[in-house]
N, CA and C atoms as an extended XYZ file, in Angstrom:
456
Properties=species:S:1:pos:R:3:atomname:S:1:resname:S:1:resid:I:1 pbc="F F F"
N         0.835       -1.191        0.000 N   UNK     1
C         0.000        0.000        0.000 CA  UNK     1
C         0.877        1.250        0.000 C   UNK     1
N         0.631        2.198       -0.693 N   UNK     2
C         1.053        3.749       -0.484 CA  UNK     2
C         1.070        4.165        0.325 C   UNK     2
N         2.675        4.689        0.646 N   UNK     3
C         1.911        5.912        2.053 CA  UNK     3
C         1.900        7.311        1.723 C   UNK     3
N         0.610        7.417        1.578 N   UNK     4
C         0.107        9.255        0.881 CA  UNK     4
C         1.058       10.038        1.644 C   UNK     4
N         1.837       10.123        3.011 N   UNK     5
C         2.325       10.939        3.368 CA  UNK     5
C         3.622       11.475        2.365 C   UNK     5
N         3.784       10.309        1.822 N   UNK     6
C         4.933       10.275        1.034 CA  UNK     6
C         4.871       11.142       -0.589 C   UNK     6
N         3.654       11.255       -0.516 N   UNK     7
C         2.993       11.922       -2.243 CA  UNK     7
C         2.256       13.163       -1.890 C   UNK     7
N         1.563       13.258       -0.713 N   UNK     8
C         0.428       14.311       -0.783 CA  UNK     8
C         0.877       16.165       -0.399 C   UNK     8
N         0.439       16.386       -1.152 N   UNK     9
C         0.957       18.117       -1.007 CA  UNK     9
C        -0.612       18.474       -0.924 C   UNK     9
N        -0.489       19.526        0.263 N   UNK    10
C        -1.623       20.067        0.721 CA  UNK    10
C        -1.888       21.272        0.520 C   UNK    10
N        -2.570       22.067       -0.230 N   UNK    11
C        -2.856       23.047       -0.739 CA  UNK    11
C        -3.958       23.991       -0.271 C   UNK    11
N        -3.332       25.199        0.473 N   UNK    12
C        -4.775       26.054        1.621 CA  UNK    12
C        -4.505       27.726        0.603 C   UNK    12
N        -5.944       27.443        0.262 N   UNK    13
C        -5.877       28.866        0.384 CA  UNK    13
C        -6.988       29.747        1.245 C   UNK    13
N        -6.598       30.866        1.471 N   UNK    14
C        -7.332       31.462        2.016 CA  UNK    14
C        -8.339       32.978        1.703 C   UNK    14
N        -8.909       33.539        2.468 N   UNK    15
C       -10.370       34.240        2.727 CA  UNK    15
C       -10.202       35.085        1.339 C   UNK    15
N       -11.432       35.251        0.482 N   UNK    16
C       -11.465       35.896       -0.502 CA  UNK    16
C       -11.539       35.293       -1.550 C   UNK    16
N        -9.965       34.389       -1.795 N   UNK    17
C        -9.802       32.931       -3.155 CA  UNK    17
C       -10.616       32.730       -3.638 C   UNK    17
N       -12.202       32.194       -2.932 N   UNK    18
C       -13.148       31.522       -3.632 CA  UNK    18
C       -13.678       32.942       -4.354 C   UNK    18
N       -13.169       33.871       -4.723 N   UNK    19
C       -14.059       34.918       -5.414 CA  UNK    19
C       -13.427       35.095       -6.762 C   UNK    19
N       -11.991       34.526       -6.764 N   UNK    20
C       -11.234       35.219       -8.147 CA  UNK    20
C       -11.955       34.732       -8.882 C   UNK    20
N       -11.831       35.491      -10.255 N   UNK    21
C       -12.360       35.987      -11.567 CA  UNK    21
C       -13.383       36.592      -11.130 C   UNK    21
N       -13.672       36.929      -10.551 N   UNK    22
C       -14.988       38.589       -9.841 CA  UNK    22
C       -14.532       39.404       -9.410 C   UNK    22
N       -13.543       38.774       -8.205 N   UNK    23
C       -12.767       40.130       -7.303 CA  UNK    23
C       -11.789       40.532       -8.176 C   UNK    23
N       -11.749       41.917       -7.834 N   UNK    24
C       -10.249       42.544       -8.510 CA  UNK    24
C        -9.811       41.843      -10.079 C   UNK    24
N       -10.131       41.349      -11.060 N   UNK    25
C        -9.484       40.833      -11.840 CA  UNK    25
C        -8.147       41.596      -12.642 C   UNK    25
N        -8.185       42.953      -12.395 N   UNK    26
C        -7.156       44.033      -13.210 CA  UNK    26
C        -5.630       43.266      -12.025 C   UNK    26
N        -6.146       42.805      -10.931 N   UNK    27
C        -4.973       42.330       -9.902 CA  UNK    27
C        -5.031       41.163       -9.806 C   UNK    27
N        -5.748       40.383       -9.914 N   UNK    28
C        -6.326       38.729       -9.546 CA  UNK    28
C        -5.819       37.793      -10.828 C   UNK    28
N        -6.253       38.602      -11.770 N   UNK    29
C        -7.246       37.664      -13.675 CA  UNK    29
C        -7.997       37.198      -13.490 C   UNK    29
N        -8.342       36.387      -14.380 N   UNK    30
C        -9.971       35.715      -14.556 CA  UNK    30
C        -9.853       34.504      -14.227 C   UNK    30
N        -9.175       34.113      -13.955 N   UNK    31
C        -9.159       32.524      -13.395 CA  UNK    31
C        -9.638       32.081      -12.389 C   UNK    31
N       -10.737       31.372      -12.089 N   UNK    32
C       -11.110       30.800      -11.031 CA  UNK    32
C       -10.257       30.117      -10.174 C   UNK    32
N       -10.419       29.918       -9.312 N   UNK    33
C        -9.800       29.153       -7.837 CA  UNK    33
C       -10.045       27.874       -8.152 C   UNK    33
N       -11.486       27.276       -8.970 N   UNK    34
C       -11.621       26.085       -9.488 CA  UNK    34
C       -10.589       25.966      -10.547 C   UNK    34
N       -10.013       27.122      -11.805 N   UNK    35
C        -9.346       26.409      -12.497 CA  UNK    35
C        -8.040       26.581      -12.151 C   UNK    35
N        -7.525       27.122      -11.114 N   UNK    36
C        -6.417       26.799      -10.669 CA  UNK    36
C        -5.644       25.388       -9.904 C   UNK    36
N        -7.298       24.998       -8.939 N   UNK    37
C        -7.124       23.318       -7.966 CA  UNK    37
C        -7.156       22.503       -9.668 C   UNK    37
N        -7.848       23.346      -10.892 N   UNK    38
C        -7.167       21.695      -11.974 CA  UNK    38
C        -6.085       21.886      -12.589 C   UNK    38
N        -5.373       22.762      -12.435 N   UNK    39
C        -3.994       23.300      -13.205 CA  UNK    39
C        -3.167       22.532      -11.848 C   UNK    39
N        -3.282       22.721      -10.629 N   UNK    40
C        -2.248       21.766       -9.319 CA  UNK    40
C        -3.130       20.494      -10.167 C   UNK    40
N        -3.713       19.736      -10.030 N   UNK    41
C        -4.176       18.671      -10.082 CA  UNK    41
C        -3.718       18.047      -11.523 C   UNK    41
N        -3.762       18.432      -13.024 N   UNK    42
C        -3.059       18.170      -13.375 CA  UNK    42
C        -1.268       17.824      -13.037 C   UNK    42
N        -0.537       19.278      -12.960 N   UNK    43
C         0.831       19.099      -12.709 CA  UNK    43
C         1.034       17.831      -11.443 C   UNK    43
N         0.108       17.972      -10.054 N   UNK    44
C         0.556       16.920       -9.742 CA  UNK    44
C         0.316       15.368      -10.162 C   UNK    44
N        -0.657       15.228      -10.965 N   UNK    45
C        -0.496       13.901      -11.663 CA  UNK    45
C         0.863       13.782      -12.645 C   UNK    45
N         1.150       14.836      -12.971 N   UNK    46
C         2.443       14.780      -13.958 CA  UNK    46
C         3.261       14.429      -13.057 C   UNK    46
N         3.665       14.957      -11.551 N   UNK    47
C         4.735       14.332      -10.774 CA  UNK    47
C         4.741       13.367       -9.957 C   UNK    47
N         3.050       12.567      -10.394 N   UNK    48
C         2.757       11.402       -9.840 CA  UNK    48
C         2.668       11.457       -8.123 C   UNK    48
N         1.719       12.766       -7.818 N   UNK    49
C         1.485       13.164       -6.555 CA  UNK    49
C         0.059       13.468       -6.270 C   UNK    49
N        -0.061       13.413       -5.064 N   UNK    50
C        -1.554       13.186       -4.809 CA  UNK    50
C        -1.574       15.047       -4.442 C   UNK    50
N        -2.968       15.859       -4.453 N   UNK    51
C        -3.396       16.919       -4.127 CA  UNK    51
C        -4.328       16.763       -3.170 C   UNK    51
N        -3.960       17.565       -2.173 N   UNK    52
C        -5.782       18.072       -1.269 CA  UNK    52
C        -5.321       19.548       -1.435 C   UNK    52
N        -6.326       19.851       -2.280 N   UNK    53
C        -6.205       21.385       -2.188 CA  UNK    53
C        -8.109       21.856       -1.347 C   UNK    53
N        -7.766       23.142       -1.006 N   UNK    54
C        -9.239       23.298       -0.003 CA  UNK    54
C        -8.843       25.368        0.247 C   UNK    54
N        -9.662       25.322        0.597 N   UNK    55
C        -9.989       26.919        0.701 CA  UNK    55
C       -10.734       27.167        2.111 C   UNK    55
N       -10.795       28.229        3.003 N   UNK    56
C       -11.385       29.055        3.447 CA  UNK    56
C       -11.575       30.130        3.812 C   UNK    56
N       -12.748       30.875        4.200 N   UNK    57
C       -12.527       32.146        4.243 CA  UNK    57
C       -12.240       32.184        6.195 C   UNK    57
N       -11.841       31.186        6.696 N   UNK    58
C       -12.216       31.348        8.168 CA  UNK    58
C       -10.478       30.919        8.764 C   UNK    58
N        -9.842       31.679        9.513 N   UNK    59
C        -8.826       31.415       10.342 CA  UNK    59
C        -8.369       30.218       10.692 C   UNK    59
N        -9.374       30.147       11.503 N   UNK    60
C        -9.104       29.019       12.371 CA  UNK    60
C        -9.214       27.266       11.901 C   UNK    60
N       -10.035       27.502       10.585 N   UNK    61
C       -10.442       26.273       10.175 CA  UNK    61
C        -8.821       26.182        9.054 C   UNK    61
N        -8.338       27.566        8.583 N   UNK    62
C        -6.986       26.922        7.982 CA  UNK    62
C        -6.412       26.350        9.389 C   UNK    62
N        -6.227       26.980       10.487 N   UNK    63
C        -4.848       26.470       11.767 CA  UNK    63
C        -5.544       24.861       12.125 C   UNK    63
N        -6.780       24.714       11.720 N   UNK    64
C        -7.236       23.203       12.239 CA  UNK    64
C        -6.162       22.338       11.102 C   UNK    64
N        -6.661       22.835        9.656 N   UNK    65
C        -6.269       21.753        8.246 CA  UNK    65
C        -4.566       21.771        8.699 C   UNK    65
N        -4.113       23.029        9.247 N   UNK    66
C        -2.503       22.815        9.285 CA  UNK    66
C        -2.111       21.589       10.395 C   UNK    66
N        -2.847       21.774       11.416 N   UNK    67
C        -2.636       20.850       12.154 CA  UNK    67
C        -3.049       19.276       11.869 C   UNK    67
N        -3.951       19.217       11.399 N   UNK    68
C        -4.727       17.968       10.828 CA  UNK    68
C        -3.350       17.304        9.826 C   UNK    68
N        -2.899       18.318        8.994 N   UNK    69
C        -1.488       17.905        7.983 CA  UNK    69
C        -0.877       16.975        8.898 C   UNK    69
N         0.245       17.563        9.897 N   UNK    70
C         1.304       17.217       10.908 CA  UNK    70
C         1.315       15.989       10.161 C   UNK    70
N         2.824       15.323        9.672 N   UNK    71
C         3.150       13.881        9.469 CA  UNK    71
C         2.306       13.452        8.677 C   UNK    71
N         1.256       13.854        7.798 N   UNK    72
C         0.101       13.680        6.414 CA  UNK    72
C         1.024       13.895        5.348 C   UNK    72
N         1.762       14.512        5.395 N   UNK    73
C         1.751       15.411        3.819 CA  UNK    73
C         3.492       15.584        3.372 C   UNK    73
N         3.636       15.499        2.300 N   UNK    74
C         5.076       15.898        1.575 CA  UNK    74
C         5.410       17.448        2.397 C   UNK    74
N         4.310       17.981        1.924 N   UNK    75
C         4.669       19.744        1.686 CA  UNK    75
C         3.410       20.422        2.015 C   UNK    75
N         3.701       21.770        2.087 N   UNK    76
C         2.657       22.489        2.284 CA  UNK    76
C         2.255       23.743        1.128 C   UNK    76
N         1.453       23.982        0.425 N   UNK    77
C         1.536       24.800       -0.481 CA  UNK    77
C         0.645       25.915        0.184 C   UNK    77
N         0.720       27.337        0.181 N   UNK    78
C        -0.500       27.798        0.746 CA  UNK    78
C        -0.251       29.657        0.473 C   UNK    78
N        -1.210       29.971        0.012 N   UNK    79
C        -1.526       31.243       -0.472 CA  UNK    79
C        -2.825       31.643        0.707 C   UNK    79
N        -2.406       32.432        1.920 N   UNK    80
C        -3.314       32.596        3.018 CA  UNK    80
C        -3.780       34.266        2.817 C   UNK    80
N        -3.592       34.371        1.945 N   UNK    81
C        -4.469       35.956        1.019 CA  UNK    81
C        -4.203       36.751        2.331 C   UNK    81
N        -5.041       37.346        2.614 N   UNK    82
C        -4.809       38.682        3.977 CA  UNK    82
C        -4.020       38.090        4.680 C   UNK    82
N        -4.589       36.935        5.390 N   UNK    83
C        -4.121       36.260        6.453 CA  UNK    83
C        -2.436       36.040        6.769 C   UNK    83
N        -1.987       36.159        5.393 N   UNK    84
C        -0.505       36.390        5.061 CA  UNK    84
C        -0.123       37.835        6.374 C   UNK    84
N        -0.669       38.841        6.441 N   UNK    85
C        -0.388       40.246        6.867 CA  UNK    85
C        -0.492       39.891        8.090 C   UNK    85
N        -1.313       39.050        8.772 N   UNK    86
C        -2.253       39.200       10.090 CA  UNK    86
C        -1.785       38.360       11.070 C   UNK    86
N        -1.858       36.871       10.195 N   UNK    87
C        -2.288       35.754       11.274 CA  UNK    87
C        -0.723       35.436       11.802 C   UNK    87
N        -0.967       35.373       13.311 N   UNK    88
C         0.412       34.402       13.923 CA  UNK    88
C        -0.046       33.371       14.384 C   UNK    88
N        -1.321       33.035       14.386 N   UNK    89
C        -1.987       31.708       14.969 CA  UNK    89
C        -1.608       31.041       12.984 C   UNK    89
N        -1.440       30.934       12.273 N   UNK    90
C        -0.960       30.620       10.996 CA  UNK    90
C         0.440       30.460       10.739 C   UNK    90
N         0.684       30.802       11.173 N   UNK    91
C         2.765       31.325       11.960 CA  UNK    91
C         2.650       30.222       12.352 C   UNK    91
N         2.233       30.506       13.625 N   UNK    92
C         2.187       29.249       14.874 CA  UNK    92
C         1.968       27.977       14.393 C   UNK    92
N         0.544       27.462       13.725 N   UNK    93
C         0.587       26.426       13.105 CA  UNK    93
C         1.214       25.595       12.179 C   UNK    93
N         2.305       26.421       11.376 N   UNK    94
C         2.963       26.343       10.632 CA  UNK    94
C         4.393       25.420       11.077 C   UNK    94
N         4.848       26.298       12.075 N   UNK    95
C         5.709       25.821       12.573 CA  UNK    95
C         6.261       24.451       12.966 C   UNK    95
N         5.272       23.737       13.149 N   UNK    96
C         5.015       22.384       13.450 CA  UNK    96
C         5.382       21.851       11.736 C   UNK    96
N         5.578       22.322       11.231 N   UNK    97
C         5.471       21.608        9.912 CA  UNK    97
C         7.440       21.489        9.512 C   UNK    97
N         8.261       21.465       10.368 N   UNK    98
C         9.610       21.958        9.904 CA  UNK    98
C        10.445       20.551        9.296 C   UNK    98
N         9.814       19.839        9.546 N   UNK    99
C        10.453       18.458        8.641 CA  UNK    99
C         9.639       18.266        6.709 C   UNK    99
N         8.712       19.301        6.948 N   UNK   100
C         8.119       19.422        5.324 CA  UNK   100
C         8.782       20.472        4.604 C   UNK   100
N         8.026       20.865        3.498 N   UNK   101
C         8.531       22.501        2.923 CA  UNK   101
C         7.234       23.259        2.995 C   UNK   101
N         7.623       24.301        3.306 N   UNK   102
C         6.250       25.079        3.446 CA  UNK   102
C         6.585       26.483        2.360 C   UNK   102
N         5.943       26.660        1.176 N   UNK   103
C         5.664       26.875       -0.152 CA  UNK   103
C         4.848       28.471        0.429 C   UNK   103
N         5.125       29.882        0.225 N   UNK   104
C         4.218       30.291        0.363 CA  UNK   104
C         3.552       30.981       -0.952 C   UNK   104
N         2.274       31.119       -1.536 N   UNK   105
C         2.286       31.983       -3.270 CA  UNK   105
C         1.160       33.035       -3.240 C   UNK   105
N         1.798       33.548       -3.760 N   UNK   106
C         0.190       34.586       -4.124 CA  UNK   106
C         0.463       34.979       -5.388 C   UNK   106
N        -0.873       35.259       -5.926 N   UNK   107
C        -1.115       35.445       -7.219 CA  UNK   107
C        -0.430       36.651       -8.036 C   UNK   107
N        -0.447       37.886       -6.872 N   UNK   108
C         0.274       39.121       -7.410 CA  UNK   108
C         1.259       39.247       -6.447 C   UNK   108
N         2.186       40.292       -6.630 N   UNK   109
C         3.283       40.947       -5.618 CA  UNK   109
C         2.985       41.282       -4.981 C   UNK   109
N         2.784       41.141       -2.997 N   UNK   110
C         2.428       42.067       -2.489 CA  UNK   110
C         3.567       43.054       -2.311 C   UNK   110
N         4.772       42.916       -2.485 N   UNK   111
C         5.469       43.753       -1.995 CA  UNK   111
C         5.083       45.159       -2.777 C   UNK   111
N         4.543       44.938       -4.006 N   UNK   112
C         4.345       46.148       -5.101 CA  UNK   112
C         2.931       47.159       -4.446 C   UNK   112
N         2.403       45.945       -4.007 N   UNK   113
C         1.109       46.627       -3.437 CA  UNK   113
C         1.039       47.563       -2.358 C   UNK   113
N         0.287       47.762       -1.398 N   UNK   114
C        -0.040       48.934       -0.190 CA  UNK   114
C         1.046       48.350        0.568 C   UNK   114
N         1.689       49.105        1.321 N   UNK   115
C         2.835       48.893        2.104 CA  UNK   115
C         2.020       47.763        3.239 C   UNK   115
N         0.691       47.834        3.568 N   UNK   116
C         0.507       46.880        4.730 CA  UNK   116
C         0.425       45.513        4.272 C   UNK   116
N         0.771       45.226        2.995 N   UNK   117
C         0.813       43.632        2.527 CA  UNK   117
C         2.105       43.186        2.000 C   UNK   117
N         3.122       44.443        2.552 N   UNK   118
C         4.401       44.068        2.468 CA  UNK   118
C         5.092       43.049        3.664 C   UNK   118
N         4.713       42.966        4.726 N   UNK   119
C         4.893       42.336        6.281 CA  UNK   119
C         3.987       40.434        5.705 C   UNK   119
N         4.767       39.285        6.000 N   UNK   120
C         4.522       37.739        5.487 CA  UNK   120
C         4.519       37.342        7.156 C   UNK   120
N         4.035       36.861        8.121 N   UNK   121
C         3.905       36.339        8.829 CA  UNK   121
C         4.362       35.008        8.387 C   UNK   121
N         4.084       34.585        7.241 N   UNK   122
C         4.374       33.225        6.429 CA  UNK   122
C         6.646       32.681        5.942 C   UNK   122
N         6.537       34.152        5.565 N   UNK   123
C         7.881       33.770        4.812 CA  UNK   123
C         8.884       33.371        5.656 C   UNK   123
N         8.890       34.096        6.964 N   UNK   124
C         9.998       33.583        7.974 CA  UNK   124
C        10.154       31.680        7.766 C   UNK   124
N         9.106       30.872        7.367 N   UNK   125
C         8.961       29.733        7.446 CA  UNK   125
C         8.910       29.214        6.327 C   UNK   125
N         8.577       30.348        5.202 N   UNK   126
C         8.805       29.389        3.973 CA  UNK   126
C         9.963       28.851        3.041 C   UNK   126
N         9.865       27.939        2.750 N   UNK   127
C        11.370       27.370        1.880 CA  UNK   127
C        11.641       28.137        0.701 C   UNK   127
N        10.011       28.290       -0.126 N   UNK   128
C        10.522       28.976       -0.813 CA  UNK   128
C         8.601       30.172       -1.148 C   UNK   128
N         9.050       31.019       -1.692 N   UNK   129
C         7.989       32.031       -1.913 CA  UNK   129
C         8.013       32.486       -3.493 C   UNK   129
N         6.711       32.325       -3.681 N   UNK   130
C         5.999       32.767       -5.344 CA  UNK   130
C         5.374       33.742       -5.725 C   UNK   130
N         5.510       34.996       -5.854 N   UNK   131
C         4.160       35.879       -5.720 CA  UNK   131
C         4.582       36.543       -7.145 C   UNK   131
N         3.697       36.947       -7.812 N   UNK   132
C         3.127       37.643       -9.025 CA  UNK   132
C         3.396       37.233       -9.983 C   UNK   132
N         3.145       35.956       -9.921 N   UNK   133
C         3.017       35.158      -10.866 CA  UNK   133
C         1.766       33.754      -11.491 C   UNK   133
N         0.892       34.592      -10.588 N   UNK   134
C        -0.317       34.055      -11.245 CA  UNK   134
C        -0.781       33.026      -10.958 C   UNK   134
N        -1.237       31.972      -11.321 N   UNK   135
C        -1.759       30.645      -11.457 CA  UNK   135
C        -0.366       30.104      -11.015 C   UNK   135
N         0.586       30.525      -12.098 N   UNK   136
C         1.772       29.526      -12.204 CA  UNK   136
C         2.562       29.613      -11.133 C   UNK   136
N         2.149       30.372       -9.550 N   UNK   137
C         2.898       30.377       -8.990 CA  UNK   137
C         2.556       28.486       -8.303 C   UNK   137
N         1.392       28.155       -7.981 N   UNK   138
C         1.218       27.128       -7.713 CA  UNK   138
C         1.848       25.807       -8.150 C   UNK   138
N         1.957       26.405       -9.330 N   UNK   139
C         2.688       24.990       -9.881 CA  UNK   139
C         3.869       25.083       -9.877 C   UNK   139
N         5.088       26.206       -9.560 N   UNK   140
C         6.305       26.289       -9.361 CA  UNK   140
C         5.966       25.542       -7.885 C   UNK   140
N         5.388       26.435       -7.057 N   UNK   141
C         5.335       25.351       -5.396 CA  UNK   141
C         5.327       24.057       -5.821 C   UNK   141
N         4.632       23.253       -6.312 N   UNK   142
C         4.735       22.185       -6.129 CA  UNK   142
C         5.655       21.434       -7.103 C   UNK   142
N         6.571       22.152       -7.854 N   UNK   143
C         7.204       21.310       -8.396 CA  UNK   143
C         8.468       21.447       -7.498 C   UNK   143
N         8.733       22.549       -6.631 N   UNK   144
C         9.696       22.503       -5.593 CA  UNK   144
C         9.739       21.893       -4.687 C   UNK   144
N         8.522       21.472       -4.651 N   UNK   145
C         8.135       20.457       -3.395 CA  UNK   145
C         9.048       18.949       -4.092 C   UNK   145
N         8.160       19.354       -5.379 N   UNK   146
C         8.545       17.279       -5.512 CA  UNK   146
C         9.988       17.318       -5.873 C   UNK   146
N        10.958       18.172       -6.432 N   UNK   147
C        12.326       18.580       -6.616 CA  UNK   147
C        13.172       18.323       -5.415 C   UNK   147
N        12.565       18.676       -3.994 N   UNK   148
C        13.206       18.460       -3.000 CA  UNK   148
C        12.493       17.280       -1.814 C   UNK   148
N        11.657       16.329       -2.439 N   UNK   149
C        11.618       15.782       -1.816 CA  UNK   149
C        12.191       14.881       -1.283 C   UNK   149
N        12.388       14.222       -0.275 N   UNK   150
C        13.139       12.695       -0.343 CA  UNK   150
C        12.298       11.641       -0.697 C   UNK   150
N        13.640       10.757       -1.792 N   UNK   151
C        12.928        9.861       -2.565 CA  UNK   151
C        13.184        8.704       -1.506 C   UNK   151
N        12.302        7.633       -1.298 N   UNK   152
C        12.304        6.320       -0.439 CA  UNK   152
C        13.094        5.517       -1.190 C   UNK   152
C-alpha cells in the first residue's frame, strides 16, 4: 500500500480565493480558484502526486487543516491571502510543519502593493515564496516540493 504521506501536497488557500475571476481581476485575472485546484491537479499527476487542495474564508479552520497535515503530507503549499499580513496563529501552526517545505504563493506581488501587505507572517517559514506570478505560482510550489523531496 502507499503511504500518501509520502505523495500528498496540501494546498490552503485562504479568505477571498473563492471569489477570483470577480474580485479585482485588473490584480487577480480571470481565473477561477476552481481552475487553478485543476492546473495543481493536473501538474501533480504529472509528478505522480496526490493533491488536497481546499480553501477558506475562516482562520481558524486553515490552523485546524494545518494541524490535521502534521506527518500527512510531503509539503505544504498555501496562499493565506490577507491572512498572510495578520495571522500568527498561521505562523504558529505552521511551525510544526519543519520536517516538510512550506511553499508560500500569491497570485500578485504584495510587496508592489499597499505597504501593509508588504509584512509575510508566512515567509519567515517558507522554503521557498511565489508571488506575481499568477496561477503559475502554484505549480512552481509544487514542483519545488517534488524537486526536493526525499525519494524512499
Amino acid at each position: 500500500m502507499k503511504n500518501t504521506a509520502h505523495t500528498t501536497i496540501i494546498v490552503l488557500n485562504g479568505p477571498n480565493l473563492n471569489m477570483l475571476g470577480v474580485r479585482e481581476p485588473e490584480i487577480y485575472g480571470h481565473q477561477t480558484l476552481s481552475d487553478i485546484e485543476n492546473l495543481c491537479k493536473d501538474k501533480a499527476s504529472q509528478l505522480d502526486l496526490s493533491l488536497d487542495f481546499r480553501q477558506s474564508n475562516h482562520e481558524g479552520e486553515l490552523v485546524t487543516w494545518i494541524q490535521q497535515a502534521y506527518g500527512q503530507v510531503l509539503g505544504i503549499v498555501i496562499n493565506a491571502a490577507a491572512y498572510t499580513h495578520t495571522s500568527v496563529a498561521i505562523h504558529d501552526a505552521l511551525k510544526l510543519h519543519q520536517a516538510v517545505p512550506v511553499v508560500e504563493v500569491h497570485l500578485s506581488d504584495p510587496k508592489t502593493r499597499e505597504p501593509f501587505r508588504h509584512h509575510s507572517y508566512i515567509a519567515p517559514l517558507a522554503a521557498a515564496i511565489y508571488a506575481g506570478l499568477g496561477a503559475q505560482g502554484y505549480v512552481k510550489a509544487l514542483e519545488f516540493i517534488d524537486k526536493n523531496r526525499k525519494r524512499p
